[in-house]
N, C-alpha and C positions, 0 to 999 in steps of 0.2 A: 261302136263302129271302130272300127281299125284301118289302121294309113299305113303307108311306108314306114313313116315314121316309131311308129307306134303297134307292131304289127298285134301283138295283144294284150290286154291289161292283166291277165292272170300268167305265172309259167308253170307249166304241168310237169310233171316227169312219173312215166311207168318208170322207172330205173330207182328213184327215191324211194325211201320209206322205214318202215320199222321194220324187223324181221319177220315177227311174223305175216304184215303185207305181200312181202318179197317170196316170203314162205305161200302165202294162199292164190301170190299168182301164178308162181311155178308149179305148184298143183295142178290149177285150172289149165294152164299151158299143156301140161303131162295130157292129160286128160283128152283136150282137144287135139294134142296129134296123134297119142296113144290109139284111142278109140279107133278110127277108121284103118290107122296099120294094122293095128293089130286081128279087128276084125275084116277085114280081107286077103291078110294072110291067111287067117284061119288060125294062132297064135294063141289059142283059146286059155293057155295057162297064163300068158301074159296079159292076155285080156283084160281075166279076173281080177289081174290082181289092178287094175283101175278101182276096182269098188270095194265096198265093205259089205258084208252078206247081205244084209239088210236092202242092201242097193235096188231102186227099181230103176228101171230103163224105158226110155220112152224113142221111138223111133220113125218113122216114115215107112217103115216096111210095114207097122203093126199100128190100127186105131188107137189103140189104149196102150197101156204102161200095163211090163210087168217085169218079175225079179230076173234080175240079170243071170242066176243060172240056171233059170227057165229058158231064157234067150238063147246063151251058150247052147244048150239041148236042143233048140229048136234047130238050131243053125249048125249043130253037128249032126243031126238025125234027119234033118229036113222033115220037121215035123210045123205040121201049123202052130203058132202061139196064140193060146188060149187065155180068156178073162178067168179067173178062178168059178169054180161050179160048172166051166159052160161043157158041153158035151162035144165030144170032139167030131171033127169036120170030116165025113166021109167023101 
């Protein structure tokens, strides 16, 4: 429980840490305001470079996850994004 007095028994700090901490949050930072600038500018090269090739993406526009420069494509072509194998959406 916590009082006035005592307002709480641990002290936090995002701001503390070891480098590479300080390093994995400013990634994650990058990342979370990167993403949506970049993609509704349309900024597509700066996009990319949020990920590493490998990168898959999961989103609210699409049920499933799939590789981020499938997405790119889809979103400069206005093409549907497809699960791998599937046949494409007429």
């Amino acid at each position: 429980m916590t009082s006035p007095q005592d307002p709480h028994k641990h002290t936090y700090s995002h701001v503390n840490g070891t480098v590479e901490e300080l390093l994995d949050r400013l990634a994650v930072a990058e990342l979370c305001k990167g993403w949506p600038v970049y993609r509704d500018a349309s900024e597509w090269k700066n996009y990319r470079s949020l990920f590493s090739e490998e990168a898959t993406v999961w989103t609210s526009t699409f049920s499933f996850s799939c590789k981020s420069s499938i997405m790119i494509k889809t979103n400069t072509q206005s093409l549907p994004c497809q699960q791998p194998g599937q046949a494409p959406k007429q």
